[in-house]
C-alpha positions as CSV (number, residue, x, y, z in Angstrom):
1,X,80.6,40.5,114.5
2,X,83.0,43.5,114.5
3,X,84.2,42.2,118.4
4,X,84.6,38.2,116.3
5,X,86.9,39.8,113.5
6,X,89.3,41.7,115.4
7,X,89.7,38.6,117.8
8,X,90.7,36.7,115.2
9,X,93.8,39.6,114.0
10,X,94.4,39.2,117.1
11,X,94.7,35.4,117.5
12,X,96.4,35.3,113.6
13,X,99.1,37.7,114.5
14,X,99.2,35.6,117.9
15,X,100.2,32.7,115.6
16,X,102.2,34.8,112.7
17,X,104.4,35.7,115.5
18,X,104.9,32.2,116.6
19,X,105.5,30.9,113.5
20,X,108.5,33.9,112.6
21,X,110.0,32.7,115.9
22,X,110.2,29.3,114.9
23,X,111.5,30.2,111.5
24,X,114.0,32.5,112.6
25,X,115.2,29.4,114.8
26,X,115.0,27.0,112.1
27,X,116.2,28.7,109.6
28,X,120.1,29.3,110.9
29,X,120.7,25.4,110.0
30,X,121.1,24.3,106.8
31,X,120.3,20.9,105.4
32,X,124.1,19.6,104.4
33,X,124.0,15.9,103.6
34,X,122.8,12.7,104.9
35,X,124.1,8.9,105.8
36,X,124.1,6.0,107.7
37,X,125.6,6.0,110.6
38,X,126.2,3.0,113.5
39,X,126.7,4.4,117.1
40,X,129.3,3.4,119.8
41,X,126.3,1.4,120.8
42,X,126.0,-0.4,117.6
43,X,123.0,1.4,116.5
44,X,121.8,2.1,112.9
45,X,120.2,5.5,112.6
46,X,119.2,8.0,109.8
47,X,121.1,11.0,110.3
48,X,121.2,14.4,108.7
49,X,124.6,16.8,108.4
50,X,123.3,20.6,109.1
51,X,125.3,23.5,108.6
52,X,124.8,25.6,112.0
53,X,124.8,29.5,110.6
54,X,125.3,30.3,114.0
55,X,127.7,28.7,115.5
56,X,129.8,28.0,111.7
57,X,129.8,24.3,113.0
58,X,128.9,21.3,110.6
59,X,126.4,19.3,113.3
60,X,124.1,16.1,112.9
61,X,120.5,16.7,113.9
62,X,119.9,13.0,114.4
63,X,122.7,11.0,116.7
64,X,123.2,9.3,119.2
65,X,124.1,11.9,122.2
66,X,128.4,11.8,121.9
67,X,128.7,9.4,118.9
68,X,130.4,11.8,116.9
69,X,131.6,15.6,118.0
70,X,130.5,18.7,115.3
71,X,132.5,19.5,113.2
72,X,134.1,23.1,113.1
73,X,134.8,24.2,110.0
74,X,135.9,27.8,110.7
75,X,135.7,30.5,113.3
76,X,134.5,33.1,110.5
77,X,132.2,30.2,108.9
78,X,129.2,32.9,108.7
79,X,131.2,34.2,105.8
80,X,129.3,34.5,102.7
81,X,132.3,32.8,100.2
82,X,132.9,29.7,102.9
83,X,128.6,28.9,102.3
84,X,129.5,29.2,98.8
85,X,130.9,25.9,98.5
86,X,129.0,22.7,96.9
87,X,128.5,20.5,99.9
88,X,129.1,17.4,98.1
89,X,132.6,18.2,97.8
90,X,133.2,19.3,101.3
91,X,132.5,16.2,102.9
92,X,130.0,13.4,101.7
93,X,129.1,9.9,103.2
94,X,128.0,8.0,99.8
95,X,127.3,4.1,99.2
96,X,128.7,2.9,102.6
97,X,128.3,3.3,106.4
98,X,130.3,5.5,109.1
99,X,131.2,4.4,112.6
100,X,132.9,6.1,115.1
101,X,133.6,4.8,118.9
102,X,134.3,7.9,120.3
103,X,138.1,9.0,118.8
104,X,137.8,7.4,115.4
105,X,136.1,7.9,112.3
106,X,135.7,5.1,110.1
107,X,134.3,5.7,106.4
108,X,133.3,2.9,104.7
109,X,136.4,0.4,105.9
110,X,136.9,-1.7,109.0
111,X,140.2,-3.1,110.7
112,X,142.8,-0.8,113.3
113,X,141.6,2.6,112.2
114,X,143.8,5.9,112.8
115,X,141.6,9.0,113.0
116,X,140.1,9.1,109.9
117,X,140.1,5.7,108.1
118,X,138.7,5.9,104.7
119,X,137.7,3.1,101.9
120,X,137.8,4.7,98.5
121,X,139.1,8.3,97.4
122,X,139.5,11.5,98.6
123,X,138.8,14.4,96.1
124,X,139.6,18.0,97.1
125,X,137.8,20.5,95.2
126,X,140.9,22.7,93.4
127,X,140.8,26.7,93.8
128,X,143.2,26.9,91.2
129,X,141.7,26.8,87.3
130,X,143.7,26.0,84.5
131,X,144.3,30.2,84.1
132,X,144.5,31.2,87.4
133,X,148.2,31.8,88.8
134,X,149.6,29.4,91.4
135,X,148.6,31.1,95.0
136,X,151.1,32.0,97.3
137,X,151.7,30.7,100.8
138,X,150.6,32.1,103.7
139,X,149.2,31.9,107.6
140,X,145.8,31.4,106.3
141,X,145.1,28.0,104.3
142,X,143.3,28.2,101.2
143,X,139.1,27.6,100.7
144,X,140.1,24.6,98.7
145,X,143.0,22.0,97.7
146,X,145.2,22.2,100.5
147,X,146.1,19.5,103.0
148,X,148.0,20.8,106.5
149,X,149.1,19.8,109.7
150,X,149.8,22.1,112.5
151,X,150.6,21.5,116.4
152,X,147.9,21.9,119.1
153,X,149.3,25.0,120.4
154,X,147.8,28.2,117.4
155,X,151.1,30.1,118.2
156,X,153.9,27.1,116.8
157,X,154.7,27.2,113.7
158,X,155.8,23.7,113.6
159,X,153.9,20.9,112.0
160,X,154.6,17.6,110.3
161,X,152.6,16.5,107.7
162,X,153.6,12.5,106.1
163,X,152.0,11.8,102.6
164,X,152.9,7.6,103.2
165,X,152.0,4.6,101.4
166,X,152.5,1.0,103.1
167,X,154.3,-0.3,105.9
168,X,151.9,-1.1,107.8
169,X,154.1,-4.2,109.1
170,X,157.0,-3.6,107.6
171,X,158.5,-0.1,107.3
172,X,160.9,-1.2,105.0
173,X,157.8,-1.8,102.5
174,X,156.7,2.4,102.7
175,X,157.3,5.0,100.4
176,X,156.6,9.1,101.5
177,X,157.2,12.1,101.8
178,X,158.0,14.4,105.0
179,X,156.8,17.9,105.1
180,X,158.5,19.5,108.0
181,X,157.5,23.0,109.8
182,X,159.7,25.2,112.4
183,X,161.6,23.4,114.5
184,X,163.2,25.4,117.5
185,X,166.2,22.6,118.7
186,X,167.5,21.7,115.2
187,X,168.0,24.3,112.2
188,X,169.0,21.9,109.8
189,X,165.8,19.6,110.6
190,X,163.9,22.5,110.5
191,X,161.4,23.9,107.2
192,X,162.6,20.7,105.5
193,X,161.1,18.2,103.0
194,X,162.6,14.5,103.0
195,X,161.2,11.7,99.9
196,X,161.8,8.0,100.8
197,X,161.2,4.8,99.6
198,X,162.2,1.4,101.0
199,X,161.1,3.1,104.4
200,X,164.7,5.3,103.8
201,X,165.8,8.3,102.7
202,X,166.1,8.9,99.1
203,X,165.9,12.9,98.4
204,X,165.7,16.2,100.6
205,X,164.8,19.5,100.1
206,X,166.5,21.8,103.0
207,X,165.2,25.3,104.2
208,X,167.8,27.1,101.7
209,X,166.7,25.8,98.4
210,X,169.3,22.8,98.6
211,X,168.9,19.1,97.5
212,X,170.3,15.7,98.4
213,X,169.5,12.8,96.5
214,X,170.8,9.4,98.1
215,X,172.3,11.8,101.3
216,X,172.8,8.9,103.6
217,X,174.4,10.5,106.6
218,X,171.8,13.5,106.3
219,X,171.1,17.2,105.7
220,X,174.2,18.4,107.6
221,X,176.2,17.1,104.8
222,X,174.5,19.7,102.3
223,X,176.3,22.7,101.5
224,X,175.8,23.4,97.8
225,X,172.0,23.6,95.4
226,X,172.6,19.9,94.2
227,X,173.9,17.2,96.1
228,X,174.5,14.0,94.9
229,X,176.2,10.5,97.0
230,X,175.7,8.1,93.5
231,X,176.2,8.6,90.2
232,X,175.2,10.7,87.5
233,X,174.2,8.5,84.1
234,X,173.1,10.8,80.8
235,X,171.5,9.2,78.1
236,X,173.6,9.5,74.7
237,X,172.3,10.6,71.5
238,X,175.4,9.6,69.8
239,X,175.9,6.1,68.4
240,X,179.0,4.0,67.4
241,X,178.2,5.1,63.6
242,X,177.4,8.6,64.3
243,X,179.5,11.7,64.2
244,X,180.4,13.6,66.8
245,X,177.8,16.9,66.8
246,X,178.6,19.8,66.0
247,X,178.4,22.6,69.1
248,X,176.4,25.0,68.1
249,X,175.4,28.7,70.0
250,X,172.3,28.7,72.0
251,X,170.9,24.6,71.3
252,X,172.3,21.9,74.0
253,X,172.3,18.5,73.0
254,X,168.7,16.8,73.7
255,X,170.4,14.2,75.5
256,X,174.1,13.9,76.8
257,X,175.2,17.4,77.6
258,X,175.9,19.5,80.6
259,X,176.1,23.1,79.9
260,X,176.4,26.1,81.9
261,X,175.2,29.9,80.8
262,X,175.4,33.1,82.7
263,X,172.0,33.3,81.6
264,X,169.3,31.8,79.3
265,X,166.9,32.8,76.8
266,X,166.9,36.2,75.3
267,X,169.2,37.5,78.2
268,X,171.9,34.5,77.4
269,X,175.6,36.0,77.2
270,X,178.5,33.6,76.1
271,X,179.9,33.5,79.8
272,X,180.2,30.6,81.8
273,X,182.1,28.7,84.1
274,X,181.9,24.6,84.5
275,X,183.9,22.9,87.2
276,X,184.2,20.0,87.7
277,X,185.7,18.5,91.1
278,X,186.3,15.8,93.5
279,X,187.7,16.6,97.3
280,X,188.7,19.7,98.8
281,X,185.2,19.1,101.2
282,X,186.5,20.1,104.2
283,X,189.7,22.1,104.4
284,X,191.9,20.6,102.6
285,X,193.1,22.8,99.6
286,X,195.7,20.1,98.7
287,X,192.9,17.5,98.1
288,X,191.2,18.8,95.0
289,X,191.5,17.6,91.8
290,X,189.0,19.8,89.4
291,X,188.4,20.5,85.5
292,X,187.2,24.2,84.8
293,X,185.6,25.3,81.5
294,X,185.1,28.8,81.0
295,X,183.7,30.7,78.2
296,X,184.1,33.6,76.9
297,X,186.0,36.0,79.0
298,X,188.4,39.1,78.8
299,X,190.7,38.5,81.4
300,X,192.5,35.1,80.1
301,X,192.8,33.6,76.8
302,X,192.6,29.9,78.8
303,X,189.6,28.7,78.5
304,X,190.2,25.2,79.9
305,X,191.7,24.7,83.2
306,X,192.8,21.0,84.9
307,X,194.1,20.9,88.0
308,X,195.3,18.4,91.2
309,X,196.0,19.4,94.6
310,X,194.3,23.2,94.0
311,X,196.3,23.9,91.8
312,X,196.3,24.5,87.8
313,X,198.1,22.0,86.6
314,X,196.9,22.4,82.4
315,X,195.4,24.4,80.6
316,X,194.3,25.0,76.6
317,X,193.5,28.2,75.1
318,X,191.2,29.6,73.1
319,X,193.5,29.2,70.1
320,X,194.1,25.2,71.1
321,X,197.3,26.0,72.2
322,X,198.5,23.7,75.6
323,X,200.6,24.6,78.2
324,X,201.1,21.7,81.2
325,X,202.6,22.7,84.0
326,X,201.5,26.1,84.6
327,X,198.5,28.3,84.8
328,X,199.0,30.3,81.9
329,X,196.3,33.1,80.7
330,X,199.2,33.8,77.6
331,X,200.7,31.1,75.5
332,X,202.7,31.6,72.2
333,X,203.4,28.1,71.5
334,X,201.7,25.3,70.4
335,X,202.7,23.4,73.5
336,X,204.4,24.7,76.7
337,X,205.8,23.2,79.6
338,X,206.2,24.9,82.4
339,X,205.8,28.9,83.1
340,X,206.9,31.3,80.9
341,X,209.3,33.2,84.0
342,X,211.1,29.8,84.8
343,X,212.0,27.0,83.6
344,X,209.9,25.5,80.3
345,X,210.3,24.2,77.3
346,X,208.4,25.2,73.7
347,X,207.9,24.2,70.4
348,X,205.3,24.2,67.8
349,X,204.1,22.4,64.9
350,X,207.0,21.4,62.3
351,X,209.2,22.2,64.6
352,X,211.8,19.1,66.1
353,X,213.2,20.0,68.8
354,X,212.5,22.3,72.1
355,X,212.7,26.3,72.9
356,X,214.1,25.7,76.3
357,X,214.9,27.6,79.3
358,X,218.9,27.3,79.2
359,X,219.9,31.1,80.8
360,X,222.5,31.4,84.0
361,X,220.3,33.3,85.1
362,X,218.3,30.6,86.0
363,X,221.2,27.8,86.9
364,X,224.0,27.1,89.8
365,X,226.7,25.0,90.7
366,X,227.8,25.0,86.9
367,X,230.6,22.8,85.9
368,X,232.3,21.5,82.3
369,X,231.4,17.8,81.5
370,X,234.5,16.0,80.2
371,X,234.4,12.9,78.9
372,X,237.6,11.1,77.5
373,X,237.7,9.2,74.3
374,X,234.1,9.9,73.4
375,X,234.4,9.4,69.8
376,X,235.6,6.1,70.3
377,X,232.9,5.4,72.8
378,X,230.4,6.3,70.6
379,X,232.4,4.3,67.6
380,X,231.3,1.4,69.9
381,X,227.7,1.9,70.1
382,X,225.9,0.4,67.2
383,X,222.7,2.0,65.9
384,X,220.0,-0.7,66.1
385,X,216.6,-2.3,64.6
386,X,213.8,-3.6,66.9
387,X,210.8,-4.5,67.5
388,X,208.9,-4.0,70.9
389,X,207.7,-7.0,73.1
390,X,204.2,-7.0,72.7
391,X,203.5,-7.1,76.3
392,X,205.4,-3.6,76.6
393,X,203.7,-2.2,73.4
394,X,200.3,-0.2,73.2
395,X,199.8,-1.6,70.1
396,X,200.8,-3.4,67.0
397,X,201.8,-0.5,64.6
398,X,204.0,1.0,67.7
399,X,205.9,-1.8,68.3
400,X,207.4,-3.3,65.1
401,X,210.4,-2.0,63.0
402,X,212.1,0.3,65.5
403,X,215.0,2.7,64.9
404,X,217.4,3.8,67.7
405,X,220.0,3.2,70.4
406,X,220.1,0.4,73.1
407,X,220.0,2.1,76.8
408,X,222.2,-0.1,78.3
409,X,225.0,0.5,75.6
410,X,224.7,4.7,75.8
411,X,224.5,4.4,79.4
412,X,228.5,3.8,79.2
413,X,229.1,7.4,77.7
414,X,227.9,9.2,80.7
415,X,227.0,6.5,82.7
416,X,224.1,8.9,84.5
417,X,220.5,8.1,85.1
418,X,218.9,4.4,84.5
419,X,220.6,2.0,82.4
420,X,216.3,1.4,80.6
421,X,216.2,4.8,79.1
422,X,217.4,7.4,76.9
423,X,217.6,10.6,77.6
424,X,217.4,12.7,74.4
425,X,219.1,15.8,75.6
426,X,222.3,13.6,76.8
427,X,222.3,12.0,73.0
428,X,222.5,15.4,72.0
429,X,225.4,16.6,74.8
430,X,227.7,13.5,73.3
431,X,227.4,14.5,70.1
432,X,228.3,17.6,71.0
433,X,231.3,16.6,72.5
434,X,232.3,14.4,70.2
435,X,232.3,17.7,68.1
436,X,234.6,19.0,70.6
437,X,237.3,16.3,70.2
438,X,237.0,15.9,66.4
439,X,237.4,19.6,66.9
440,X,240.4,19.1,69.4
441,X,242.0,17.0,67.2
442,X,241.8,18.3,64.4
443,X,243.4,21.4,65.7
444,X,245.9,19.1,66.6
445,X,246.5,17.6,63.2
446,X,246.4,20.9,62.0
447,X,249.5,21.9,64.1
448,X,251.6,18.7,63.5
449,X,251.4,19.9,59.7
450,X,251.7,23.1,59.8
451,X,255.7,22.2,62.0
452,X,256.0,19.5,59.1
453,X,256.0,22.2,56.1
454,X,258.0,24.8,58.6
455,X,261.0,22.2,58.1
């Protein structure tokens, strides 16, 4: 009886042993999902998805030999956070069939396949929650939500990855987007993103940070953070009825405004510099035309700068006051024109006439003007009424009841210049001779009676 018992330990560890063998074998693949699936050969099968713990390969237990290759989901796939993962989400074969002839999977669609050809959605479970922090980029992808593409060879960095939709007979018909990776024979191709629609190029993001919108001739053409080959259109929040808003200190207008700040929020300081330009691309300093606003600063009182050909040609201060001709940081007159060390001419409100530049020190080739008979010239030139032809007028108001002198007729004082205009200063220089010869003759006179009351 005793010899009966311990033969049967013996034949049940015989058999426990077998069993743990079995189980240990069994037990390093892990039921994963399950399909339909038709062959190369056409044939409809069960199949089952297992998760091989020892090889980190996702494998079907039930397929035709070379229908469809494991799938390898990592090298390190042992790792405790990878078998974490709900295997729905990871990859799932629902309500449809799979085929694949040997290079392409088809999921649930038929027609040309590429690679992977899918009928439906895709949903990528998200590793970022609403308060976790936006990961950072590295060599390793992330567990879930990312999408890559990266060349055969481990060691390139290159890679193209195109987001695209339609086209498929007409490229003109597809819209996408261009992810581009290193790229060793072009550095302006390279680290790149491109946006098109219409099958074309509509926006670009190079390497440095800088984007082209409507770029036609391409990324070499981008130098600054915002390029633009179109037009800029703002929305306007001010109406025909409306006044003109007020600008106030740290607000910008919710629509219609371009502003520019050293800095923003509670670091804001009233600097700034806006300019605005066209040319000057290449190296042509003589081809730009720009507008500059600043704000506050302590080296100039200008704070608004227009200029052609490089150069400042305008300005307006921070009291309002306008000086055109010259770059001015100082003006002390309403309006200036030209610099304040050569030749200008000044006045301000109420004034008349013009502070001039009129010093020797800035003339040559000096020489009296003598004109004879000027009084009776000017005798002969009537002082006129008008009105304007309306076809020469900018308006109504500007063109009726006119006072003044007919250019033709004062041309024959000094007969200088055009016979259509007036110059203002010469009105002033005949006068002023005419001064001259009422002043000659009178000295004259004078004399004649002076020898009269001597006889």
């Amino acid at each position: 009886m005793i010899k009966n018992g311990k033969l049967f330990v013996v034949l049940f560890l015989f058999i426990l042993i077998i069993q743990v063998n079995l189980f240990a074998e069994t037990i390093s693949y892990i039921p994963y999902s399950t399909g339909n699936l038709i062959t190369a050969e056409g044939m409809n099968t069960r199949f089952s998805l297992v998760y091989n713990l020892l090889t980190g390969n996702l494998e079907s237990d039930n397929i035709a030999s070379g229908a469809v290759a494991a799938i390898n989901l990592a090298n390190d796939a042992v790792d405790s956070t990878k078998l974490a993962y709900d295997a729905d989400s990871l990859f799932e074969i629902t309500g449809g069939a799979a085929t694949c002839d040997g290079t392409d999977i088809i999921i649930g669609t038929s027609g040309t396949p590429g690679n992977v050809s899918l009928t439906g959605h895709l949903l990528l479970t998200s590793l970022m929650t609403y308060d976790s922090s936006r990961p950072g980029i590295s060599e390793v992808m992330l567990l879930n939500g990312e999408i890559a593409a990266f060349p055969s060879n481990p060691t390139d960095d290159g890679g193209l990855l195109r987001l695209r939709a339609g086209g498929q007979n007409n490229a003109g018909a597809a819209s996408y987007i261009d992810l581009i990776g290193y790229v060793s024979d072009n550095e302006k191709l390279e680290k790149t993103m491109f946006f098109g629609t219409g099958g074309v190029d509509r926006m670009m993001i190079d390497q440095n940070g800088c984007i082209g919108i409507g770029m036609g001739k391409g990324i070499n053409d981008m130098f600054s953070k915002l390029n633009l080959n179109g037009s800029i259109f703002l929305d306007s929040d001010l109406w025909a009825s409306d006044e003109r808003p007020a600008v106030v200190a740290g607000e910008i207008l919710s629509n219609g405004e371009i502003a520019v700040f050293q800095d923003s929020g509670d670091n804001a300081y009233d600097t700034g510099l806006l300019r605005l330009r066209a040319g000057g691309g290449g190296s042509g300093q003589n081809a730009i035309s720009y507008i500059d606003l600043l704000g506050y600063t302590n080296t100039s009182t200008a704070r608004m700068y227009f200029g052609t050909q490089g150069l400042d040609r305008m300005c307006i201060d921070y009291y309002g006051r306008v000086g055109i001709g010259n770059g001015e940081t100082s003006l002390d007159y309403a309006l200036q024109i030209g610099p304040s060390d050569g030749t200008f001419s000044k006045i301000n409100p109420g004034e008349t006439t013009f502070t001039t530049t009129s010093s020797r020190e800035y003339k040559e080739n000096i020489s009296p003007v003598q004109v004879d008979g000027i009084l009776e010239k000017i005798a002969a030139i009537s002082v006129m009424t008008y009105d304007f032809k309306s076809e020469y007028a900018a308006d109504e108001a500007s063109r009726l009841d006119r006072l003044g002198l007919i250019a033709e007729d004062f041309h024959t004082i000094f007969a200088r210049g055009s016979d259509k205009q007036i110059n203002g200063q010469e009105v002033q220089m005949a006068l002023w001779l005419a001064v001259q010869e009422l002043k000659a003759e009178n000295e004259e006179l004078r004399g004649m009676i002076l020898e009269s009351r001597n006889e």
